[in-house]
C-alpha positions in Angstrom: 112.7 102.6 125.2 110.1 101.3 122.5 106.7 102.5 122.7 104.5 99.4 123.1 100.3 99.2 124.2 99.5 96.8 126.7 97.3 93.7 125.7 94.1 95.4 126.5 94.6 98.6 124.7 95.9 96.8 121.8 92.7 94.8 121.4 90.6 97.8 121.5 92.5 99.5 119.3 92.8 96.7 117.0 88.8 96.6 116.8 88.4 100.2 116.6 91.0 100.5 113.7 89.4 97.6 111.9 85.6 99.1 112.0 87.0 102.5 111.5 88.3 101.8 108.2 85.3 99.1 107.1 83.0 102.5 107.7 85.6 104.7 106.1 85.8 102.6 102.8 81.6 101.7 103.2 81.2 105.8 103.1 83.3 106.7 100.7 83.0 103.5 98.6 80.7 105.6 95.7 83.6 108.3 95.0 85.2 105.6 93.8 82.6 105.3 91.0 82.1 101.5 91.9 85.4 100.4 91.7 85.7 97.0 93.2 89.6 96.4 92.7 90.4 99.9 94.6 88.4 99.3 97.0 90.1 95.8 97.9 93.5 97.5 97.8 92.7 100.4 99.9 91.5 97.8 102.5 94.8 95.9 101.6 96.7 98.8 102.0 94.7 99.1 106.0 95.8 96.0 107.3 98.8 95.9 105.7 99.5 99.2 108.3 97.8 97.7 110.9 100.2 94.4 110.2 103.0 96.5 110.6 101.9 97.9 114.1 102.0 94.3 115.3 104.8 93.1 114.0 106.9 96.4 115.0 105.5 95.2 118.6 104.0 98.6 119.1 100.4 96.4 119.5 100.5 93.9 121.6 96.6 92.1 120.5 95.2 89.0 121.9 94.0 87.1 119.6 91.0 86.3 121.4 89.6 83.2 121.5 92.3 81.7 119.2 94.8 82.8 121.7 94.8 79.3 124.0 94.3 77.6 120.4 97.9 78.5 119.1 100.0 78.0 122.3 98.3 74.1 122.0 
């Protein structure tokens, strides 16, 4: 049995994740002495996880509003 969030749950930890890690790389953004390029592939390196999670099926996100957009 694979361990899958339901639609709701996956939204809200979709958004969590997302402003967790925008505040994570915001706070610690000057211990990287300014570096622009490491920064990008830290956040990269964030969605590329959270990418993972949803194609693995483990989320299960609406996409919102785009939702009724794509099935069109």
């Amino acid at each position: 049995m694979k361990l899958q969030l339901n639609r709701i749950t996956s939204r809200i930890f979709v958004v969590l994740y997302i402003f967790a890690t925008l505040v994570w790389r915001f706070l610690f953004e000057a211990q990287l002495i300014g570096s622009a390029f490491l920064s990008m592939v830290i956040g990269a390196l964030f969605l590329l996880f959270l990418w993972a999670l949803i194609k693995s099926k483990f989320l299960n996100p609406e996409w919102f509003w785009f939702e009724e957009v794509l099935k069109s």
